[in-house]
C-alpha positions in Angstrom: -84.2 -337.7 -13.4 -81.9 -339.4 -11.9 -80.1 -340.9 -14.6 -79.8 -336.8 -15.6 -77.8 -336.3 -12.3 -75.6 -339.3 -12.8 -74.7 -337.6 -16.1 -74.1 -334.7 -14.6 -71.9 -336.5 -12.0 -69.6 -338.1 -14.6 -69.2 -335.0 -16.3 -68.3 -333.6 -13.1 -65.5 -336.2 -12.3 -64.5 -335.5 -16.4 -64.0 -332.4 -15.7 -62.4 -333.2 -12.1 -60.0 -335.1 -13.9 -58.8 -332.8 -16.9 -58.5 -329.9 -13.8 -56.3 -332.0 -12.0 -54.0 -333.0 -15.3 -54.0 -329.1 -15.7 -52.7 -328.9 -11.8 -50.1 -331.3 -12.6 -48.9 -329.7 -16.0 -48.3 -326.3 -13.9 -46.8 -327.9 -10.8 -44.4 -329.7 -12.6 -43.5 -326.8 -14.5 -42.9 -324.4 -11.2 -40.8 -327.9 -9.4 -38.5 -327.8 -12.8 -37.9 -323.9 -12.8 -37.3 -324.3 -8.7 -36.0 -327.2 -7.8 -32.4 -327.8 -9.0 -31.1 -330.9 -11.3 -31.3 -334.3 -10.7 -33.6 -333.8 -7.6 -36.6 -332.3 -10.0 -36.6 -335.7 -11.2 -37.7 -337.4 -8.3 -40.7 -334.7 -8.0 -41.8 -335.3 -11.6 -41.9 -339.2 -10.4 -44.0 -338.3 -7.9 -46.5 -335.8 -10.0 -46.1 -339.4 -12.7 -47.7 -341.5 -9.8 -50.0 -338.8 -8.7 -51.4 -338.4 -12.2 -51.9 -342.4 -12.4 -53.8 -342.2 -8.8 -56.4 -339.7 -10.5 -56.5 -342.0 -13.7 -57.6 -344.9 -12.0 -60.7 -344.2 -10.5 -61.7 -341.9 -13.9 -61.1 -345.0 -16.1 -63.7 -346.7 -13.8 -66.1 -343.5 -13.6 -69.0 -346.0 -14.5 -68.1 -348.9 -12.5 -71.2 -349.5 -10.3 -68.6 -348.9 -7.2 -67.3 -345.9 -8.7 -67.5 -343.4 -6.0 -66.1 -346.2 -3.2 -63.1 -346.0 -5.6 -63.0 -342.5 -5.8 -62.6 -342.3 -2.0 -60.7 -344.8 -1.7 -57.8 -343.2 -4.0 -58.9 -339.9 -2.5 -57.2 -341.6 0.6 -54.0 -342.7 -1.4 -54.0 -339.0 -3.1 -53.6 -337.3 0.6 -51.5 -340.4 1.7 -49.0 -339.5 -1.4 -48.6 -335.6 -1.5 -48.3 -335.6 2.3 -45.5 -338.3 2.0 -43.7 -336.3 -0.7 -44.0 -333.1 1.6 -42.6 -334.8 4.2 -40.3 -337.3 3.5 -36.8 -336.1 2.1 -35.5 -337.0 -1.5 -33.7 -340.1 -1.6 -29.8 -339.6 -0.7 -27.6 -337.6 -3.0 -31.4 -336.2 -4.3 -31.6 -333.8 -1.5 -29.9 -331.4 0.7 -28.6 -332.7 3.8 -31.3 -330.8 6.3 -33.1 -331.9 9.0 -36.5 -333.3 8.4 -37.7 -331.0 10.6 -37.5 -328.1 8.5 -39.6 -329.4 5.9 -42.3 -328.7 7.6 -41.6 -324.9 7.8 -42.4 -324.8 3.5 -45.7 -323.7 2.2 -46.1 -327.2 0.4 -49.0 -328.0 2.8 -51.2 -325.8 0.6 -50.9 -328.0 -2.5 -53.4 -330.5 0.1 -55.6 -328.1 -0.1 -56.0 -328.6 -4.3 -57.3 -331.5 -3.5 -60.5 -330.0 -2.4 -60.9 -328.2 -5.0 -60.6 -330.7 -7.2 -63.6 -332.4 -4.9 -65.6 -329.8 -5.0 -66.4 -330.1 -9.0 -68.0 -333.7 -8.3 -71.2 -331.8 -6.9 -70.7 -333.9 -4.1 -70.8 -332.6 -0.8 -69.3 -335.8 0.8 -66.5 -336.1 -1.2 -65.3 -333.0 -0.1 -65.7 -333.6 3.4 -64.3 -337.0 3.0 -61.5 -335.1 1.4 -61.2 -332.5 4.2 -61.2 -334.8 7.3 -58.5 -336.9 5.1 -56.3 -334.4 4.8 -56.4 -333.3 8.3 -55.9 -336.9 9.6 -52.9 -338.1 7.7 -51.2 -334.3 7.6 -51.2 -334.4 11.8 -50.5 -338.0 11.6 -47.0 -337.2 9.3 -46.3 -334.3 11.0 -46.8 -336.3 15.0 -44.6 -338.7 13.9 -41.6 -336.0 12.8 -42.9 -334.2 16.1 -42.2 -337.7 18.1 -38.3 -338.4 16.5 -35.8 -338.3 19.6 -34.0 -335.3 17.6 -37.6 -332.9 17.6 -36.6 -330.0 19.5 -39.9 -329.0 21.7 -41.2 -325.8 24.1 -42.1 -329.0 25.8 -38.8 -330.8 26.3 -36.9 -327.5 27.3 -39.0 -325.4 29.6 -39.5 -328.1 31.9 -41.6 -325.0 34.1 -42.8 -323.6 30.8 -41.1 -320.5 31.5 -38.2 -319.6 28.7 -37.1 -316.1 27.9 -38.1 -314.1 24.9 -34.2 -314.9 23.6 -34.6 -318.5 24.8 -37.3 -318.9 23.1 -36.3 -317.3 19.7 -33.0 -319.7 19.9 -35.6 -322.6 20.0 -37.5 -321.4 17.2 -34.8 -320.8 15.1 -32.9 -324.5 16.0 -33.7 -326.3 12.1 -34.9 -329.3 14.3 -37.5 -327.4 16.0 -41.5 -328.7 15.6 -44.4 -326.9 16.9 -47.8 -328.3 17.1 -49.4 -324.4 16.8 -49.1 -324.6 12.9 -50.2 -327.6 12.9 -53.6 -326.5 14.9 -53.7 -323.3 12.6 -53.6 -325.8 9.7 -56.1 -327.7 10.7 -58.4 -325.8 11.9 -58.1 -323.9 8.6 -58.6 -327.1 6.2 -61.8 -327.9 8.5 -63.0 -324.6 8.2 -62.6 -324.3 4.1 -63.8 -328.3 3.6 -67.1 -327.3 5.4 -67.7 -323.8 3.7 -66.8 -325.5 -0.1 -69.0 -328.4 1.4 -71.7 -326.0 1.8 -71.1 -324.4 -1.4 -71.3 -327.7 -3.4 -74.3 -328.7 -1.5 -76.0 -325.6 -2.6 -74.6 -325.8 -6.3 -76.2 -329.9 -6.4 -79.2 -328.4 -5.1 -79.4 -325.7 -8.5 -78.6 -328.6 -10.6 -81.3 -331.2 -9.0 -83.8 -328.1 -9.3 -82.6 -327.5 -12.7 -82.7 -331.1 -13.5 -86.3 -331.6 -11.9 -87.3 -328.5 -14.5 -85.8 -330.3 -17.4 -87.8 -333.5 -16.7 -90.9 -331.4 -16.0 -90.9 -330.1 -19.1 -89.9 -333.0 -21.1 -93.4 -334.5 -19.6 -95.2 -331.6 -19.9 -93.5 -331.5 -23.3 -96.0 -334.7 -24.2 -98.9 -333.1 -23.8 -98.7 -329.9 -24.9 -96.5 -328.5 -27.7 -92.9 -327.7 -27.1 -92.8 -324.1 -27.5 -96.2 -324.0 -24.9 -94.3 -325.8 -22.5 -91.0 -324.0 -22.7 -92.7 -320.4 -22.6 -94.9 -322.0 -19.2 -91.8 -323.0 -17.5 -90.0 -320.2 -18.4 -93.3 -318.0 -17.5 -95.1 -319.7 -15.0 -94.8 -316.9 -12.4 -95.5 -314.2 -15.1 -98.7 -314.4 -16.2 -98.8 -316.9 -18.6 -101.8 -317.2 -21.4 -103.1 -313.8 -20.5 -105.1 -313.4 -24.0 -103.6 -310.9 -26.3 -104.4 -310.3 -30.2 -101.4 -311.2 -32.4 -101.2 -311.9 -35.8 -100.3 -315.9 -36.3 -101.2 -318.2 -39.3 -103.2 -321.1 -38.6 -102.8 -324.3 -41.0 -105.4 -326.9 -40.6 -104.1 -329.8 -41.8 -106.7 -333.4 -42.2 -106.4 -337.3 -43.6 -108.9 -337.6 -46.2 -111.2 -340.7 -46.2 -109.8 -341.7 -43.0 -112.9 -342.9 -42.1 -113.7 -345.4 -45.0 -109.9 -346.2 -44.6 -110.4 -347.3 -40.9 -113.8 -349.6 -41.8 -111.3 -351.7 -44.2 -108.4 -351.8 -42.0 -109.4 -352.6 -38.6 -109.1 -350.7 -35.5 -105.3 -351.7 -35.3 -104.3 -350.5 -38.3 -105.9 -347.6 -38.3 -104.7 -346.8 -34.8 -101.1 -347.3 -36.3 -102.0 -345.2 -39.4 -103.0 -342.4 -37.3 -99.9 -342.8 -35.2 -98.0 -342.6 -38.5 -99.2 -339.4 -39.4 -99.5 -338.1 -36.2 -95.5 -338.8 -35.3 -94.6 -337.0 -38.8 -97.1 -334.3 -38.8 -95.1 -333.4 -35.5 -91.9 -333.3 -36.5 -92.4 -331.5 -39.7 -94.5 -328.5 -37.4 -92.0 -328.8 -35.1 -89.3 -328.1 -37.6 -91.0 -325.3 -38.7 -91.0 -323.5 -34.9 -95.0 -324.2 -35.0 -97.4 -324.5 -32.4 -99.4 -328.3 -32.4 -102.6 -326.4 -31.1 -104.5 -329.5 -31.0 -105.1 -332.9 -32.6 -108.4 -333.3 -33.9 -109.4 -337.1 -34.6 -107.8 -337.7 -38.2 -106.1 -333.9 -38.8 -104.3 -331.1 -36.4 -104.2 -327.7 -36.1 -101.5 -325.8 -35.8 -100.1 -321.8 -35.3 -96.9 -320.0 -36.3 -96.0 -316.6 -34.5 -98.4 -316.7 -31.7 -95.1 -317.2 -29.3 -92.7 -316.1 -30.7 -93.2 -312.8 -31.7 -91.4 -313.5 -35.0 -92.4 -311.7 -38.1 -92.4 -314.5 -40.7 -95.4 -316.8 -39.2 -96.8 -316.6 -42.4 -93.7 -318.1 -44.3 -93.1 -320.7 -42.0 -96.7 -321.3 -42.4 -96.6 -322.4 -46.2 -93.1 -324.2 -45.8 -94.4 -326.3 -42.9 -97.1 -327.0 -45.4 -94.8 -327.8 -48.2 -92.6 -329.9 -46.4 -95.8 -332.3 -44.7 -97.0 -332.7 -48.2 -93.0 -334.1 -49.4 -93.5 -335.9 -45.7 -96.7 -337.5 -46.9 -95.4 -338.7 -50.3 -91.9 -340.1 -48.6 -94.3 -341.9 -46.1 -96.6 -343.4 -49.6 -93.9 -344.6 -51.0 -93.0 -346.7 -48.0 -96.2 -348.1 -47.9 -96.8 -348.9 -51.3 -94.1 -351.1 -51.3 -95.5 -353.1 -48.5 -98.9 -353.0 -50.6 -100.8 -350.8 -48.2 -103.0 -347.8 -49.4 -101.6 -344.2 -50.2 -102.3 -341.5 -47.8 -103.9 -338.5 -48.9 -103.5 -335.5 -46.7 -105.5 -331.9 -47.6 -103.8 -328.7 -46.1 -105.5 -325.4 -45.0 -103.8 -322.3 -44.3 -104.9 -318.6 -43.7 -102.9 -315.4 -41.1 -104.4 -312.6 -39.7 -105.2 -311.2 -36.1 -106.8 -313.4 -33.3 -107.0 -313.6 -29.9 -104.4 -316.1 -28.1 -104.7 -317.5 -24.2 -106.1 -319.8 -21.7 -109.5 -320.7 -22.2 -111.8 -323.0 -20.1 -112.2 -323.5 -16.4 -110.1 -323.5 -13.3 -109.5 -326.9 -13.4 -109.3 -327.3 -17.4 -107.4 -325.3 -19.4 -106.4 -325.3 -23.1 -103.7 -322.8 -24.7 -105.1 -321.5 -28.1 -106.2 -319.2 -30.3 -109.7 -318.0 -31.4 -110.9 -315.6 -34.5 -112.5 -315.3 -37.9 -109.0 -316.6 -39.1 -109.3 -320.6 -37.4 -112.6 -320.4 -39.2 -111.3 -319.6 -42.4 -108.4 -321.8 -41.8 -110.7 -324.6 -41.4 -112.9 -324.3 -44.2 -109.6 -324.0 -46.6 -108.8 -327.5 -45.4 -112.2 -328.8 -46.2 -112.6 -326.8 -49.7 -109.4 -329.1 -50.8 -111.9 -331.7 -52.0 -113.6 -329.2 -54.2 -110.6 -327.7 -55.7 -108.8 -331.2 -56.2 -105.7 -329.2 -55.0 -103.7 -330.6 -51.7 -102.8 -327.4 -50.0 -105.4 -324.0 -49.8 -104.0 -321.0 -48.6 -105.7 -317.6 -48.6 -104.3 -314.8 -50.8 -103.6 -312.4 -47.9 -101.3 -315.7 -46.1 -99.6 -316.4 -49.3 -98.6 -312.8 -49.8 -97.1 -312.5 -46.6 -95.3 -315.4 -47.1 -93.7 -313.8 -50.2 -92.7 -315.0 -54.2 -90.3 -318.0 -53.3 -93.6 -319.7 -51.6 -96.2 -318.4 -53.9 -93.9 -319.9 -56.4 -95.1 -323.5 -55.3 -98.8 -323.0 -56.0 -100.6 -323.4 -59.7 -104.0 -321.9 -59.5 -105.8 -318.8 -57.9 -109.3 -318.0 -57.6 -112.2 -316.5 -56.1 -113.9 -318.8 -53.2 -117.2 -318.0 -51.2 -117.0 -320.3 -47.6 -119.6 -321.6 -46.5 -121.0 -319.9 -43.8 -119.7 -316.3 -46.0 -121.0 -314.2 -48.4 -118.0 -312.2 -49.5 -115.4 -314.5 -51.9 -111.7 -314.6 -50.9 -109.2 -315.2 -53.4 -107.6 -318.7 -52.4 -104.5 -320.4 -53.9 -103.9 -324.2 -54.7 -101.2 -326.4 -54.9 -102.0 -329.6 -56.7 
């Protein structure tokens, strides 16, 4: 889990960083349409070193003291735009004002970017960090133009604070005039928008820790149950979920013949890796197939198509899962017979029609599957494999449902009486 949030972290600082490239594309653009030739230079130098401040701390985005360099350059960021707000161009780059009036421009709100681009790090402190930043070294710059011997002040004129209305205006109006009520108004209004985006970050990390805590839930509950299970419980689990319901799914039994004599001459070792062999493949190959791993049953598995779904070809994914496990088996032989180790021999069942599919067994136990006439028959395909000398059974009502392209794979057809039946079923076999 947690190594899922830090992920989620980085990408958020990825994406912090390509925003704030964006932010300095446009801004640069806007300073060369409005500010006049050769002074836009001097602002492009500025967005230059801005862009290197943000490229530092992304370049070390894994460092183990990653987010102390973050804020630290967060601290440099704010140090830099307020400076370039403030401070005039260089002489002969500017117009010969006083410094005072460049604190009467709406540049102050280009500070405020920097919180957003805070915000998209799904961390709540870095945006207060950034907030309190901003509000520090903004009053600090704009105190020390406030303090210069040539600051005109309400303070320094109305010596009984009284001034007229035209007094006053005359004041307001002189280009060396400061006034601390902006300066309150602005930041009282950064504080105000760092703690609500604060809050709003801090809910948005708590969606992606709850979102993250699902993810790692169902990975684990992934393990014991099979994928599709666990996806619809997560995505059900206030709904209801293994209510029994009849649906039509195809069951495919699937079994390693001889596994028992196998395991007498290899050992309890080996045969545990043998089993975890087939095992590991069988799953992937059902898996690939959109099937259901119902259960493992010592040396075979059972599996269903369509009984989550709700998909209409269960029975064709049924035969190609099939299919593909035998060409899984024979890859997997001719691996080990060229270590010397004995072929594998795996015998496939697989028959559709309607069962019932839920939760079964007590409140403290309880197991996902489906039960009907068709596991029976699915079962007793598997075993008639022996009989037939043919690797895969399927029933004749499966393999027309399937349709020609998988009927196409099997040799034989013929009538077959179960045991445990008296009516035949016509069965097909693929050698």
């Amino acid at each position: 889990m947690a190594e899922n949030v830090r992920t989620a972290e980085l990408a958020g600082l990825a994406f912090a960083f390509r925003a704030r490239a964006v932010a300095i594309v446009v801004v640069s653009l806007w300073l060369l349409v409005l500010v006049p030739w050769p002074r836009d230079l001097y602002y492009l130098a500025v967005a230059a070193l801005f862009f290197v401040l943000g490229t530092v701390p992304y370049a070390l985005r894994r460092h183990r003291h990653a987010w102390a360099i973050k804020l630290v350059f967060t601290v440099l960021d704010v140090a830099l735009m307020t400076a370039a707000i403030i401070v005039p161009p260089p002489a002969g780059l500017g117009v010969d004002w006083p410094i005072q009036t460049r604190l009467r421009t709406p540049e102050f709100l280009y500070l405020l970017l920097l919180l957003g681009e805070a915000a998209l790090t799904y961390r709540p402190l870095a945006v207060l960090w950034t907030g309190t930043w901003i509000a520090a070294i903004w009053s600090l710059g704009v105190w020390l133009v406030y303090a210069r011997a040539d600051s005109v002040r309400f303070a320094t004129v109305a010596h009984d604070g009284r001034l007229s209305a035209e007094a006053s205006l005359r004041i307001f109006l002189d280009p060396a005039y400061v006034g601390l009520t902006p300066l309150w108004t602005q930041v009282i209004a950064t504080g105000l928008f760092t703690l609500l985006l604060a809050i709003a970050v801090w809910r948005g990390r708590g969606l992606l820790l709850a979102q993250v805590r699902s993810e790692v839930v169902r990975a684990d509950l992934a393990r014991y149950v099979s994928p599709d299970v666990a996806d619809a419980l997560s995505a059900r689990a206030h709904a209801g979920f293994g209510a029994p319901q009849t649906r039509v799914v195809a069951v495919l039994f699937a079994d390693v013949v001889g596994f028992t004599g196998m395991s007498e001459d290899l050992g309890p070792e080996r045969a545990f890796a043998l089993l975890r062999g087939f095992r590991e493949r069988s799953c992937k190959v059902v898996f690939r197939h959109a099937g259901t791993l119902d259960k493992f049953l010592g040396d075979g598995f059972m599996a269903t198509f369509g009984g989550l779904d709700g998909r209409g070809d269960a029975a064709a994914r049924a035969i190609a899962c099939a299919l593909d496990l035998q060409r899984e088996i024979d890859a997997w032989n001719a691996k080990r017979t060229t270590r010397g180790a004995a072929p594998v021999r795996v015998a496939v069942g697989v028959h559709c029609g309607p069962v019932v599919i839920g939760n079964i067994g007590a409140d403290q136990r309880v197991e996902f599957t489906v039960i009907g006439d068709v596991v029976n028959v699915a079962s007793r395909l598997e075993a008639a494999t022996r009989e037939l000398n043919g690797r895969i059974v399927a029933s004749d009502c499966c393999l027309a449902a399937a349709g020609p392209e998988a009927a196409a794979h099997f040799t034989r057809a013929l009538p077959l009486t179960l045991r445990g039946r008296l009516q035949p079923i016509v069965v097909h076999v693929a050698e």
